[in-house]
C-alpha positions as CSV (number, residue, x, y, z in Angstrom):
1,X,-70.6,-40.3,33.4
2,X,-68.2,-38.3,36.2
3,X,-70.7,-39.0,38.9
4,X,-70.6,-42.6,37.9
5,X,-66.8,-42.4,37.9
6,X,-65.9,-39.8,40.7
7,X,-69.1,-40.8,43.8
8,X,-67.0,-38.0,45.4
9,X,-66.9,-34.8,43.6
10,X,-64.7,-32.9,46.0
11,X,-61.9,-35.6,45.1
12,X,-61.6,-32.6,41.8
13,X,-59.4,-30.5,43.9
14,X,-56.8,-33.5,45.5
15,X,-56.1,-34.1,41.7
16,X,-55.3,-30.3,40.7
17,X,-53.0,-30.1,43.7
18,X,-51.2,-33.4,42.8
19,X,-50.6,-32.1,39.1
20,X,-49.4,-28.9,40.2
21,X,-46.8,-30.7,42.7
22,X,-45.6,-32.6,40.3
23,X,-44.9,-29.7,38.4
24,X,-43.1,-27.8,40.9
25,X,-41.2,-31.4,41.8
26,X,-40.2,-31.2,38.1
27,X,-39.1,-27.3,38.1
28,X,-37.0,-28.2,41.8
29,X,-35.2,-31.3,39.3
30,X,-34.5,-29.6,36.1
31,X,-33.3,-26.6,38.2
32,X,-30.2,-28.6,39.8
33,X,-28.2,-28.1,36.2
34,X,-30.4,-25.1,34.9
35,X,-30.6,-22.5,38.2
36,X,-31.7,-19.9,36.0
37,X,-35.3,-21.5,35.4
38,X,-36.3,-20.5,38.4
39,X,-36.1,-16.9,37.0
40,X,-35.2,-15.2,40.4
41,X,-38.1,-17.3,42.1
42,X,-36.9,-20.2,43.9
43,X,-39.9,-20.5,46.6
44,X,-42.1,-22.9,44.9
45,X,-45.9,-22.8,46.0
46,X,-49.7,-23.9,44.6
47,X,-52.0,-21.1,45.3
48,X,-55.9,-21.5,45.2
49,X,-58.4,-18.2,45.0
50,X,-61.9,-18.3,44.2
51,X,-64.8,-15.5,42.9
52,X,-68.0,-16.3,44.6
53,X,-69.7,-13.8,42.1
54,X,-68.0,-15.1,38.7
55,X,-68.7,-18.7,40.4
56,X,-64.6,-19.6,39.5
57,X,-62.0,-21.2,41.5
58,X,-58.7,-21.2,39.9
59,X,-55.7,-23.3,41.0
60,X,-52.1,-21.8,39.9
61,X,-48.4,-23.4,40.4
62,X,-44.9,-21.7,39.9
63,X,-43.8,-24.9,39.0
64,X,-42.4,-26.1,35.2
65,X,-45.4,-25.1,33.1
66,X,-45.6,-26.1,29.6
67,X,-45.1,-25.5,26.5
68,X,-47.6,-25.5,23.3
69,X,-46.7,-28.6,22.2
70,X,-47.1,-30.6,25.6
71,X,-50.6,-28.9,26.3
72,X,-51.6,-30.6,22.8
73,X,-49.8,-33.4,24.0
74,X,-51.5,-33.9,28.1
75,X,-54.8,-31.7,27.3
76,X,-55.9,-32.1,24.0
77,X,-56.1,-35.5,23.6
78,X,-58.0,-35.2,27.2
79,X,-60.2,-32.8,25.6
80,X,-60.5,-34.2,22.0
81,X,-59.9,-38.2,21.4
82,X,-59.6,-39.0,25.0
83,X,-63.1,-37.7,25.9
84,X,-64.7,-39.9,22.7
85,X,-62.7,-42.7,23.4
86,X,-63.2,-42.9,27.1
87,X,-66.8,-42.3,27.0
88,X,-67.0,-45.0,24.2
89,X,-65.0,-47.8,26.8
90,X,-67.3,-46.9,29.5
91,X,-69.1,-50.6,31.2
92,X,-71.5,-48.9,33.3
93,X,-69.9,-50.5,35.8
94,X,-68.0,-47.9,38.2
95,X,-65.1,-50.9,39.3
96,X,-64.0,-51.8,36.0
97,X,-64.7,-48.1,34.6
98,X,-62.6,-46.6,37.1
99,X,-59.6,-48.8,35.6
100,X,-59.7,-46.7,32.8
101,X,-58.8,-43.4,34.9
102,X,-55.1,-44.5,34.7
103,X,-55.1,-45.9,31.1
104,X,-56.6,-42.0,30.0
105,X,-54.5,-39.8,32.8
106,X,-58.0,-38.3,33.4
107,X,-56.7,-36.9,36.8
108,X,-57.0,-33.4,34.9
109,X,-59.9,-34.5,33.5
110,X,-61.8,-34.7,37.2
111,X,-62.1,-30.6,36.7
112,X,-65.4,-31.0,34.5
113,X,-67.1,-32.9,37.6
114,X,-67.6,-29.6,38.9
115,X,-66.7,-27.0,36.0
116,X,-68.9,-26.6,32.5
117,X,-65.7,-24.9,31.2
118,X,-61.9,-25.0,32.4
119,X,-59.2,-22.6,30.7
120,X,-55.6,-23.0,31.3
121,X,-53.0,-20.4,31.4
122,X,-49.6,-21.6,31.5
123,X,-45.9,-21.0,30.4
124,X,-42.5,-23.0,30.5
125,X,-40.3,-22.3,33.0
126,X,-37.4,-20.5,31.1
127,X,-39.6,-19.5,28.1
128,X,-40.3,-15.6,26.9
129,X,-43.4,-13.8,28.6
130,X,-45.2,-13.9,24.9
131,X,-44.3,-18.0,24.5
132,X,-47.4,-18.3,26.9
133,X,-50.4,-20.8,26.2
134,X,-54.7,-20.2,26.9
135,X,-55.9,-23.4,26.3
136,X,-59.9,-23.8,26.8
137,X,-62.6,-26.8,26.6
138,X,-65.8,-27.3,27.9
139,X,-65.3,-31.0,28.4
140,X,-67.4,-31.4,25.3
141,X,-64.5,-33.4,22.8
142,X,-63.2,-30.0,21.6
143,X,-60.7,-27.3,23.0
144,X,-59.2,-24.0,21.5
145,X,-55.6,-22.6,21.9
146,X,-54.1,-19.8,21.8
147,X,-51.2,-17.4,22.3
148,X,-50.9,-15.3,25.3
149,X,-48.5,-13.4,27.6
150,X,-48.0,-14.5,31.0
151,X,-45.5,-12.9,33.9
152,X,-44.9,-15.8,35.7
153,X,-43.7,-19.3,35.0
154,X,-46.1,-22.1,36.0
155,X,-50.0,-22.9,35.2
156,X,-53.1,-21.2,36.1
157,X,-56.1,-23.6,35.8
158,X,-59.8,-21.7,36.2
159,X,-62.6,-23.9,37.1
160,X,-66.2,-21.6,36.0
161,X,-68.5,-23.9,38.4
162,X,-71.6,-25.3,36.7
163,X,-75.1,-24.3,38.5
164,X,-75.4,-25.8,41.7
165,X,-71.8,-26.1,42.2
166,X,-71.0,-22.8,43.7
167,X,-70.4,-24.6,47.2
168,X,-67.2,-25.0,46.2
169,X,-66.4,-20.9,46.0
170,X,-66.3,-20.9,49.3
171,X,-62.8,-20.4,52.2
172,X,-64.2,-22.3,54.1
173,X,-64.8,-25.6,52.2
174,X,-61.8,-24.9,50.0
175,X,-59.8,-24.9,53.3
176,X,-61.2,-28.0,54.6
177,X,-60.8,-29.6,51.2
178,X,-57.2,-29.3,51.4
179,X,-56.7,-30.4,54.8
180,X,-58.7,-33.6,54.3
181,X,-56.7,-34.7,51.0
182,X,-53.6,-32.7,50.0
183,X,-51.8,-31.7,53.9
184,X,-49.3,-34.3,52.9
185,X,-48.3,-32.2,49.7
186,X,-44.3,-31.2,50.2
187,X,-44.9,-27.5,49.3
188,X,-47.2,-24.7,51.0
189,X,-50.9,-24.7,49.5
190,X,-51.3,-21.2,50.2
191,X,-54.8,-19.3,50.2
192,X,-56.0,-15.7,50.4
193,X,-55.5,-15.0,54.3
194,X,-59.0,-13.8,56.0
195,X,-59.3,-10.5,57.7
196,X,-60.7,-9.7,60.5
197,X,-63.1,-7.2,61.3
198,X,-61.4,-3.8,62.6
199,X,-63.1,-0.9,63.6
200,X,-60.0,0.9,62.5
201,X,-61.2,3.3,59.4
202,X,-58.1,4.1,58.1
203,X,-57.0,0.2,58.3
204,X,-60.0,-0.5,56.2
205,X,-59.5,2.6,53.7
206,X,-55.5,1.2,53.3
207,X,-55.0,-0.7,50.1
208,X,-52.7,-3.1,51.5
209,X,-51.0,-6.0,49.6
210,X,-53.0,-9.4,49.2
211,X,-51.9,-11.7,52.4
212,X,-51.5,-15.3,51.9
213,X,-51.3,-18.7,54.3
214,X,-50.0,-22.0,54.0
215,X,-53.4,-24.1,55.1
216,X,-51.5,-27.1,54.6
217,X,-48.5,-28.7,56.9
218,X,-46.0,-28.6,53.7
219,X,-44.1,-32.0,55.0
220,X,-43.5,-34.3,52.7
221,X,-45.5,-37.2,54.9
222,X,-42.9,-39.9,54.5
223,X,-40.3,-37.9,56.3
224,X,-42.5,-37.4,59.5
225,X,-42.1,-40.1,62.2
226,X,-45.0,-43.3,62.0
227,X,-46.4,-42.3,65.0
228,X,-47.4,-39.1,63.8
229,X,-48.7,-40.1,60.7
230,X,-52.2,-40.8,60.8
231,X,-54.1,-43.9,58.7
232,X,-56.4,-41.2,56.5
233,X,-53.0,-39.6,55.6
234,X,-50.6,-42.9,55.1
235,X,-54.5,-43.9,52.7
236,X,-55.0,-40.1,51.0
237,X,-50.8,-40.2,50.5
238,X,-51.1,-43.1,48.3
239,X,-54.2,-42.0,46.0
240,X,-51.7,-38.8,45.6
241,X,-48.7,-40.9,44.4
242,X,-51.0,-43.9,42.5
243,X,-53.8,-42.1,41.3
244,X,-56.0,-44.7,42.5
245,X,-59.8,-44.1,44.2
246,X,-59.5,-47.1,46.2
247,X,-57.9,-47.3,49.8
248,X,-54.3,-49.6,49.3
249,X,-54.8,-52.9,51.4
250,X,-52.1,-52.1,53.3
251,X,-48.1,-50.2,53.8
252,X,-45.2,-49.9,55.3
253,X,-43.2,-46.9,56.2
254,X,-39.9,-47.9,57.4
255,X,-36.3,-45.1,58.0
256,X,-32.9,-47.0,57.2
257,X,-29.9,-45.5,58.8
258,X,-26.3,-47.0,58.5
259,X,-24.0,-47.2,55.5
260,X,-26.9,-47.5,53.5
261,X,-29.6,-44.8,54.4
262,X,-33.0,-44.3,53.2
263,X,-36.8,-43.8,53.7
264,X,-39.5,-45.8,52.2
265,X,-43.0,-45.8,51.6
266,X,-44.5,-48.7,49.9
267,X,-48.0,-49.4,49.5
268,X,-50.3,-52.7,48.1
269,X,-52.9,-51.7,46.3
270,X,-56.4,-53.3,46.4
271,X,-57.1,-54.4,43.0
272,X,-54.7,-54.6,39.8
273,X,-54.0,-51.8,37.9
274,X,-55.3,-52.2,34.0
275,X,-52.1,-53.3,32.4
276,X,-50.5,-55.6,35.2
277,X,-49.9,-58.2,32.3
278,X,-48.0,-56.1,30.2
279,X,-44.5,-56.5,31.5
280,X,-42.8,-53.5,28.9
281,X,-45.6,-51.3,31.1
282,X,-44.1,-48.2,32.9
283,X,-43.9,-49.2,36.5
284,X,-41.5,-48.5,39.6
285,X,-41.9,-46.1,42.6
286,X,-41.5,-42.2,43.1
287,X,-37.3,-41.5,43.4
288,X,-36.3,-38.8,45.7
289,X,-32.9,-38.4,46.8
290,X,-32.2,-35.8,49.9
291,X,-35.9,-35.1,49.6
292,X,-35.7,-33.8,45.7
293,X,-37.7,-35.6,43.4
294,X,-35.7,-37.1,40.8
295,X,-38.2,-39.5,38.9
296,X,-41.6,-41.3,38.3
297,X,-41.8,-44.9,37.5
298,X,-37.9,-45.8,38.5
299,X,-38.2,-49.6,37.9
300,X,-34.9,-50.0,39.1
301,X,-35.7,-50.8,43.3
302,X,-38.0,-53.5,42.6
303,X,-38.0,-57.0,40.6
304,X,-40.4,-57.5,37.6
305,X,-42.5,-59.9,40.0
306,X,-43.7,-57.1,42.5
307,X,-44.4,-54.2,39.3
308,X,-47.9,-53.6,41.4
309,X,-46.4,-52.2,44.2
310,X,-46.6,-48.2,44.7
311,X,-44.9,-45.9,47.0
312,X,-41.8,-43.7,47.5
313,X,-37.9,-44.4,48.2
314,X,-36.0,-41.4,49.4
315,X,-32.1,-41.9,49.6
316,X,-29.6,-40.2,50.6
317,X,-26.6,-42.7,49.1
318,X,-27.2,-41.6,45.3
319,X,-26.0,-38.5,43.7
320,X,-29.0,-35.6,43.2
321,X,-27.6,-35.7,39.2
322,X,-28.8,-39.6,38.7
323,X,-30.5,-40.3,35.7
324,X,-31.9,-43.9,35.1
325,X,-28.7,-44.9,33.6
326,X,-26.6,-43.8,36.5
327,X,-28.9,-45.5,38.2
328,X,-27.8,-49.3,36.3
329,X,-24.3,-48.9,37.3
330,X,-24.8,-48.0,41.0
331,X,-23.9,-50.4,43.9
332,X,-26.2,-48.8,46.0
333,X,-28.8,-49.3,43.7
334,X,-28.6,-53.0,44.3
335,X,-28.4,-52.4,47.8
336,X,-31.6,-50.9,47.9
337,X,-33.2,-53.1,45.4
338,X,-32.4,-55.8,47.7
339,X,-33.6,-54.5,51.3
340,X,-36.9,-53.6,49.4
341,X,-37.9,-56.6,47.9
342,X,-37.3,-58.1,51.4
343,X,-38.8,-55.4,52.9
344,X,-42.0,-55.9,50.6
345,X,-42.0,-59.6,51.0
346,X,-42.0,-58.9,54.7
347,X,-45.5,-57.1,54.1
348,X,-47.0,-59.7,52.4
349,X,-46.2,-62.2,55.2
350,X,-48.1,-60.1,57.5
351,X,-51.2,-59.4,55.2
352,X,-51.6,-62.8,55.2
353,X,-52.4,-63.1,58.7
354,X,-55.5,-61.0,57.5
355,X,-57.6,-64.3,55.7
356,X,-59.7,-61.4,54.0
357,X,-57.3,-58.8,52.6
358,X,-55.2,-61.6,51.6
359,X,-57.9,-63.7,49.9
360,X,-58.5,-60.1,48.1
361,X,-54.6,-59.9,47.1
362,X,-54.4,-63.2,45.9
363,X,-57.3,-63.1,43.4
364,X,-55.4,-59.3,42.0
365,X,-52.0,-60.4,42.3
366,X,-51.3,-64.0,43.2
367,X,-50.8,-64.8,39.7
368,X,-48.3,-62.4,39.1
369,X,-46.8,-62.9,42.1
370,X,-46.0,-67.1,41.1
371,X,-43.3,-65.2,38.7
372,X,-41.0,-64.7,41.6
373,X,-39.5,-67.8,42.4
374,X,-38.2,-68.5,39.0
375,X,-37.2,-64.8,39.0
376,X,-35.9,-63.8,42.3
377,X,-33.5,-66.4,43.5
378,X,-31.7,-64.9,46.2
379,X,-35.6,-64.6,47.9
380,X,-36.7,-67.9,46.1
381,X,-37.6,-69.4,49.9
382,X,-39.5,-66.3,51.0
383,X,-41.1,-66.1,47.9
384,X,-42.6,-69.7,48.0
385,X,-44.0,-69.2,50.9
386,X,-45.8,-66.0,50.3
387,X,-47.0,-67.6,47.1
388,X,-47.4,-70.8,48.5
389,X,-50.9,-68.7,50.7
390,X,-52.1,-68.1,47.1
391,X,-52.0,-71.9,46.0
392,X,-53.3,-72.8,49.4
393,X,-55.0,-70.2,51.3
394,X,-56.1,-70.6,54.7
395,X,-55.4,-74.4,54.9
């Protein structure tokens, strides 16, 4: 079934590195009223080691952690109903099957493509040594838990490799993994740093401390300037924030300066996400605000009409303590709302000067996007002629 699903195995390790940023984003967030959770550790970082002779490679965060309750919560229904229930949805048919990766939030669950067994260490960020959780599952619709003690805050995921997976114990290829899908991840993805060989005995007799090294840049990739930005990375950036396996159809990455200043990111995807129809759905684009992430799915910066697009809006007009509703009663808020549907309905325009991407769009969306005119009328004329491409297309 994760072969059907995942045609690219290595994709496993771009979804361990997402989840543990988004942990440390959270840690970085609930930090700004409650320093003390960073428990005298403020340098936030994902670390990945491997055993070639245990056939392991573990992935660990300083980031928020969890608690016993929300490893029940995101892993054990995973592990236990999600694993019946998503094998029991299955088509056999890897486009409409791959829908359901969202609908189950099996970006954890891409571990057992590789692994007969994962175990979990991990511990809230503020909680006692001894509040620690090992959770365990071999991907087989069961899991155990238990109590443990853990030092640090954070999560410590260990992969044991199945047979003929062991490729993936390796610097090299871990290395290269990371370059290729997570170098756009915001904080260092640091790994054991190689030595070289010395013909110095006593160097080699010294029991020195463990060395690590960022192998990724560590720039959050909407900050960098267009030109530098490559399309792999603008395409690997937006499978990180969507969870989506597909390439978008197409982005924009635009910097605001003036009264109102922000950067955004926003990204059309190439087919509809599962629940598109389902207008109470969570939806909305990744908040930051002076580069801190603030919030997932803030539904605030973009009318119902356009709930498929993805992407980013960093801002540096709201306050870092905004909560959603702060975020009702802002003017700038409107402000932004505003420049961004424009800005989005800008991109449409110029997809459909592309006849193919934008006969692809308008069988996903162009429905959906008919909504806008009766909803949206300060951009009722733009909006009826973007839809009017999905009525008549081409002529």
């Amino acid at each position: 079934m994760v072969h059907s699903l995942y045609s690219n195995k290595e994709i496993f390790l771009r979804e361990l590195i997402s989840n543990a940023s988004d942990a440390a984003e959270k840690l970085r967030f609930e930090a700004l009223e409650k320093s003390e959770l960073y428990e005298g550790d403020s340098e936030l970082t994902i670390r990945i080691s491997f055993d070639k002779d245990a056939k392991t490679v573990t992935i660990e965060d300083n980031g928020i952690g969890m608690s016993r309750d929300e490893v029940i919560d995101h892993l054990g229904t995973i592990a236990k109903s999600g694993t019946a229930s998503f094998l029991s949805n299955l088509t056999g048919d890897q486009s409409k099957d791959s829908q359901l990766i969202g609908q189950f939030g099996v970006g954890f669950y891409s571990a057992f493509i590789v692994a007969d067994q994962v175990d979990v260490f991990t511990r809230r960020a503020g909680a006692a040594i001894t509040d620690a959780v090992h959770w365990s599952s071999r991907g087989e619709g069961e899991f155990t838990i238990a109590s443990t003690e853990k030092a640090g805050r954070g999560t410590r995921i260990v992969l044991h490799l199945k047979e003929g997976e062991e490729e993936f114990a390796d610097s090299w290829r871990l290395r290269s993994l990371v370059r290729k899908y997570s170098d756009h991840i915001a904080f260092p993805v640091l790994m054991l740093k190689e030595a070289l060989p010395s013909d110095d005995e006593e160097a080699k007799e010294e029991k020195a401390a463990p060395e690590y090294e960022a192998v990724n840049s560590a720039t959050a990739l909407w900050t960098r300037s267009k030109g530098d930005v490559k399309d792999e990375e603008y395409q690997e950036f937006y499978k990180h924030v969507s969870h989506d396996y597909a390439d978008p159809l197409t982005w924009a990455h635009n910097k605001v300066e003036g009264s109102l200043e922000y950067t955004s990111l926003l990204y059309v995807p190439e087919r509809a996400p599962f629940d598109l129809w389902n207008r109470e759905a969570p939806r909305g684009l990744k908040l930051y605000v002076q580069r801190v992430f603030i919030m997932d799915q803030a539904d605030q910066f973009l009318p119902l009409y356009l709930r498929f697009i993805k992407g980013v809006v960093d801002s540096n007009n709201l306050s870092l303590n905004v909560s959603r509703e702060i975020l009702q009663k802002d003017p700038s808020v409107d402000k932004l709302r505003s420049a961004l549907t424009k800005r989005v309905l800008d991109m449409l325009s110029k997809l459909a000067k592309d006849s193919d991407k934008y006969t692809t769009f308008w069988k996903e969306f162009g429905q959906v996007l008919k909504e806008g005119p009766a909803e949206d009328y300060a951009n009722k004329e733009k909006n009826t002629q973007v839809a009017a491409f999905c009525v008549y297309p081409y002529g």
